[in-house]
N, C-alpha and C positions, 0 to 999 in steps of 0.2 A: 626457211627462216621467215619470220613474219615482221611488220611493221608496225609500231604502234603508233594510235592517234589519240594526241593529247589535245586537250582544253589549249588554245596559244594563250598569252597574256594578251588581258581585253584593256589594258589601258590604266591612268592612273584614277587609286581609288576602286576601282572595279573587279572584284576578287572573285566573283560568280557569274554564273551564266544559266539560263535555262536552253534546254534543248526545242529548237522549234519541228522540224523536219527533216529525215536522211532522206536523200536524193539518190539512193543505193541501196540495195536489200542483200541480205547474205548471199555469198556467190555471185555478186555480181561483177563484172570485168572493172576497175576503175585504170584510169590515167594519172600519169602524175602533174598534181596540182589543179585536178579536176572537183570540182564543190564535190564533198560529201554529205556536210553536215550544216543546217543553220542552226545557231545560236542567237537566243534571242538576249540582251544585257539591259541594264537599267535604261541606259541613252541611246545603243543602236543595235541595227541587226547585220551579223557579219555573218559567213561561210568560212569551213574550215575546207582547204583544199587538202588532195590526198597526198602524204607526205612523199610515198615510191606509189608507183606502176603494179600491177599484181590483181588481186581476189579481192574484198569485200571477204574477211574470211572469219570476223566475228564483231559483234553491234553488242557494248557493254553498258551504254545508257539510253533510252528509250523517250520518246517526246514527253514533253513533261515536266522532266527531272529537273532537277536543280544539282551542278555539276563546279567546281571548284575549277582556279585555273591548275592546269597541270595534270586532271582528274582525267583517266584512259577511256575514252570513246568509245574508241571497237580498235580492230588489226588487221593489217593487208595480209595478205599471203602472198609471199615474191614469185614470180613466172613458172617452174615448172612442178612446184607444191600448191600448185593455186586448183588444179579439178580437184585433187586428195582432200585438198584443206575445206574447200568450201561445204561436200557433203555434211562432214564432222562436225561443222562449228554450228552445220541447221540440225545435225541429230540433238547435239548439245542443249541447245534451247528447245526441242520438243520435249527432253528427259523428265522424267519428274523430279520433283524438288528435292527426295529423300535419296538419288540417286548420282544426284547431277546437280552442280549448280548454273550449267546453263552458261551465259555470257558472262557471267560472274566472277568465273574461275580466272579468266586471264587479268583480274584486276589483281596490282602488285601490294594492295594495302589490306589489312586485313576484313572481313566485315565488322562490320558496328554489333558489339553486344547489348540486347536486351537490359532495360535497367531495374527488370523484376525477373523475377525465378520462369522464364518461359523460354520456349523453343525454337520463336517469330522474331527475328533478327529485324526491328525497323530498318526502313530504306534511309541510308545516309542522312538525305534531308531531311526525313521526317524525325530520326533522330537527332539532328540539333535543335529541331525544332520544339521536342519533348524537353533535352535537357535545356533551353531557355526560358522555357513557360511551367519548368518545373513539374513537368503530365509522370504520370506512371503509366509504361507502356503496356501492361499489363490489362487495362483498362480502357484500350482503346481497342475498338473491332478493326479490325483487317481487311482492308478489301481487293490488298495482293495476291500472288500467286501463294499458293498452302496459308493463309490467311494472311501473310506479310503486313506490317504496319505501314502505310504509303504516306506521304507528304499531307496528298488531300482530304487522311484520314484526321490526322492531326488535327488539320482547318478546320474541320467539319465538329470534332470536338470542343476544339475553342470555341465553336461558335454558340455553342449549346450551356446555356444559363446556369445548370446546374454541375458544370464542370469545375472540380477545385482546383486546387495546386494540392501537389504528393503532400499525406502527411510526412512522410520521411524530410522534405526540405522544411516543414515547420519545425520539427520534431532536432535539427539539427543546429535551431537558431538558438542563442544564449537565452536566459531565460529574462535576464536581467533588457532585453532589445525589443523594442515593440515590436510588433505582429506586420511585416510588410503586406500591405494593400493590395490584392488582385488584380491585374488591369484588367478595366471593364471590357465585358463582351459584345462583341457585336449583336444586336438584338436581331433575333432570330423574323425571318419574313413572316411576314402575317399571310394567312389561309389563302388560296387560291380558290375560286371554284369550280370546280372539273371540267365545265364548258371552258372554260378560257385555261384550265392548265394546257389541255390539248392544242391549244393554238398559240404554245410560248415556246420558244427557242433557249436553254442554258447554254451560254458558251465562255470558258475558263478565258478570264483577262487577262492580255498578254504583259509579259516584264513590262515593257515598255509604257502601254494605259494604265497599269499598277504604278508605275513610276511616277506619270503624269499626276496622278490623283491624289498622290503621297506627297509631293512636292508642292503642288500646288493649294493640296490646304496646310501643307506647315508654312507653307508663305504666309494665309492668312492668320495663322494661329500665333506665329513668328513677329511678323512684321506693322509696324502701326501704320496700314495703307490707305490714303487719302489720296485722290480724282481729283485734278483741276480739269477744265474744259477751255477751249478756245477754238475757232474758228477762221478759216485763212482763204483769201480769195485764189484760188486756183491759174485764174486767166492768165498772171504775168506768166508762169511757168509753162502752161500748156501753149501760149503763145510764142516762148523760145524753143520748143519741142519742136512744132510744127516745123519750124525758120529750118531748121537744122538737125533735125532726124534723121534726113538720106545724106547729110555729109560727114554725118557723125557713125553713121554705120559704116560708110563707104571707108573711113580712114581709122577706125579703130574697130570693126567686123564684130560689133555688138549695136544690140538697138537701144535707143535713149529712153530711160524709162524715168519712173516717177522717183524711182529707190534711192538711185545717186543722188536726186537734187536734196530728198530727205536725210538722208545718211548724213550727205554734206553739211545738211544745217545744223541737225543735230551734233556733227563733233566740233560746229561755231560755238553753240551753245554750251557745250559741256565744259570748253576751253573757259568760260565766262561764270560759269556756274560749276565748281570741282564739284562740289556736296553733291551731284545728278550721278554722279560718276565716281561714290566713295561707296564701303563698304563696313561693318561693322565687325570686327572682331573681338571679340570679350570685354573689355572695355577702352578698347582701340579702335581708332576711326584710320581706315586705311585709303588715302586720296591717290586716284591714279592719274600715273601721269603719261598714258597713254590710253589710246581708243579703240577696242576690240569690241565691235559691232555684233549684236547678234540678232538674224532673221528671222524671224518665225514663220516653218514651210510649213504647210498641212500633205501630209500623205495619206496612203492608205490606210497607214498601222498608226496614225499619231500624228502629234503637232511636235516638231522637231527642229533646233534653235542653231541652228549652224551661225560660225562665227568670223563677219570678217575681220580678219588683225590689222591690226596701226590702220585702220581708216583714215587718223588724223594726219598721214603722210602721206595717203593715194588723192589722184582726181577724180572727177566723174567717171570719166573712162576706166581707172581703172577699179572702180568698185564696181560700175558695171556687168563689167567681165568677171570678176569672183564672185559675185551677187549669182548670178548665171551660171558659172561654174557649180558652186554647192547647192544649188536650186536642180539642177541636174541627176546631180550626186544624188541629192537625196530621193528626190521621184522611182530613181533605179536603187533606193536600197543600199549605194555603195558609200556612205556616208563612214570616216573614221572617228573614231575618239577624239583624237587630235582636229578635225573639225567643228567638233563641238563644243570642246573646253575655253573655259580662259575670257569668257565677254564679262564686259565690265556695264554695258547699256542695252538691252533691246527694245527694235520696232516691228510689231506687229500690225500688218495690212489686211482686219477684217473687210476692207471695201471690196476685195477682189469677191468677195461673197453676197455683197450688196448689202452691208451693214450700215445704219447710216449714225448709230453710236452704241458706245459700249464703255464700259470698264475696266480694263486688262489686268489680268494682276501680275504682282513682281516675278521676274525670276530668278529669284532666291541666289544668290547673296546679293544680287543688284539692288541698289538704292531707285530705282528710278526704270518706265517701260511707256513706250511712248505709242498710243494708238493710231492709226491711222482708218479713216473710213470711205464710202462712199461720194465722187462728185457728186452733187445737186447742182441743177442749176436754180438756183430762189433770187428772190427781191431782194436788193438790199438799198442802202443810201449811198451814193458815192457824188461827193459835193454837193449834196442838197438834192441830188435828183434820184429817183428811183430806178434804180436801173437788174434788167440780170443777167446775173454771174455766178460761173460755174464755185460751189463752196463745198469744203469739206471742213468735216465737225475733229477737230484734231482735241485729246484726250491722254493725258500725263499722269499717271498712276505713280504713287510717289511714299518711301519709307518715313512718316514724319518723325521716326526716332533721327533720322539723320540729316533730312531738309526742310528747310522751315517753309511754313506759306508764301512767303516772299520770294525766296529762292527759287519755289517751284514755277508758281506763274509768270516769274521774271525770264525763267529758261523758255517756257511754253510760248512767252509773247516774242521770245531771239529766235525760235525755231519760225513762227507767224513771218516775223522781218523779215527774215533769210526768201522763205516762197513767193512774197508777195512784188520782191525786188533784189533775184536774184542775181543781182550786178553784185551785190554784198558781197556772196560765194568768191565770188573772181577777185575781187578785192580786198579781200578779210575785213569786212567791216563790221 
């Protein structure tokens, strides 16, 4: 009796997944609840563990693919069908294609029909992806197994200038309806020269930098995004750091960082400025009346925005300790859905890179993302006298469909108040 491994549900919203790597190859012994598989998804990267104990006794979607929730994986072979099973399900996939369909067979759906008179079944994705951009598959080269139409064949058409949409979908429009508009194609790279093609690297961008790229220019393309700038002396805070770093560690087993006194200030300020902390819906302005922080960690795979919730109700200490917690998470990849969803404001800390300014943009639907940079220590005036002090360049990235200029800088100079005399924090002032 075998076990099947389905796609789990990846969260809300999230109805797909790409396959990144099996950590198992046919026939191999698995445990139960041992990684088989990663999937890679819009926002993170999870493992599917093995659902029983048994064989690795057939692999039905391969790295790459683009896989639905619910969609069969592969299938265990339970304990003493597991030698029999494993040989069979590797003759399976050696078979030829006219013979066998290989891992295919044990999928419960049927395969996807061709959308012209052919014998080259596209692959699931690449099939939706013909009938969304309206392609005739007929028309597209194969670069699957017995020519199969693949995902990256598709792309690879779209990308090519002279590619139409099916006469069959104009042909089926009223006559009486304009002619719908193409979307433009990505304009094909320009020439390489063979001394430097040899020394270039292709490598397929994952869900996740596909995400980022996607997001972050519908933000610009979205959002009417205006930069106020401000600047805040450092000393008062690194001066209460100093005081009470080892008694701050010593009684709440987290170290004192910069995050908490920012965090803090920022949900002063948001409390005093709602619009920093609203959102736009159709022609509704949605004000929150709570503070779900979000951090932006840089990983290996990406820049990834985990979220602390109700901020406006924890202390230092204990956004410290959740700051820390998902800072974790994510360096190890164990990040869930549910920690990324739901922020209403983020702060990103290019200083940890040695930035000393930048521009940030939104994170979409947020109104409002607040930069953080590099200490310097420079000149400044303080009372008439030139003195120096450690400064960081702080930077408010801001929706002006939703906050006006006054709003903005007003927030940026409570966020300035909050660091420069943090007694405020302690006393909500």
């Amino acid at each position: 009796m075998s076990t099947e491994i389905r796609v789990p549900t990846l969260g809300e919203s999230v109805t797909e997944a790409t396959i990144g790597q099996w950590y198992k190859k046919v026939g191999d012994t698995v445990a139960a609840d041992e990684p088989l598989v990663e999937l890679e998804t819009d926002k993170v990267t999870i493992e599917v563990p093995a659902p029983a104990a048994g064989v690795l006794e057939a692999i039905a979607a391969n790295p790459g693919d683009t896989v639905d929730v619910g969609a069969l994986l592969g299938a265990i072979a339970a304990g003493g069908a597991a030698a029999a099973s494993a040989p069979k399900a590797e003759a399976k996939s050696e078979a030829p294609a006219n013979n066998a369909a290989g891992p295919e067979e044990i999928k419960s759906e049927p395969a996807p029909q061709p959308v012209t008179a052919t014998d080259r079944a596209p692959a699931p994705s690449a099939q939706k992806l013909i009938n969304e951009n309206g392609l005739d598959a007929g028309t597209i080269a194969g670069s699957g197994k017995s020519g199969q139409v693949l995902k990256e064949d598709v792309l690879a058409s779209l990308a090519r200038p002279q590619q139409a949409a099916a006469p069959a979908v104009a042909q089926a429009a009223p006559a009486s309806a304009p002619a719908a508009k193409p979307a433009p194609a990505a304009a094909p790279r320009a020439p390489v020269a063979a001394d430097d093609a040899g020394r270039e690297e292709r490598v397929k961008m994952t869900r996740l930098r596909q995400t980022i790229a996607r997001r972050l220019k519908d933000a610009q393309n979205t959002a009417a995004m205006l930069t106020t700038f401000n600047e805040v002396d450092m000393k008062p805070v690194m001066d209460l750091r100093n005081q009470y770093k080892d008694l701050f560690e010593k009684k709440h087993g987290v170290k004192l960082g910069f995050m908490g006194f920012f965090t803090k200030a920022v949900v002063h300020a948001l409390k005093e400025i709602p619009a920093v902390n609203a959102e736009i819906d159709g022609d509704d302005l949605i004000y929150k009346q709570y503070a779900h922080i979000g951090v932006a960690v840089g990983t290996d795979k990406g820049l990834v925005v985990p979220v602390v919730r109700n901020a406006d109700q924890m202390s230092i200490a204990e956004i410290e300790k959740e700051i820390g917690n998902l800072g974790r998470k994510a360096r190890d990849g164990a990040l869930s859905m549910a920690d990324m969803q739901g922020g209403t404001f983020t702060i990103s800390n290019g200083g940890v890179y040695g930035s000393l300014m930048s521009t940030p943009i939104l994170n979409a639907p947020q109104s409002g993302i607040l930069g953080m940079h590099k200490i310097q220590e420079r000149p400044v005036v303080v009372g008439g006298q030139i003195v120096i002090r450690p400064m960081m360049y702080l930077a408010l990235s801001y929706d002006h469909r939703i906050v006006d200029g006054k709003e903005a800088v007003t927030f940026l100079v409570r966020v300035k108040e909050s660091l420069e005399a943090p007694e405020r924090l302690v006393l909500d002032l």
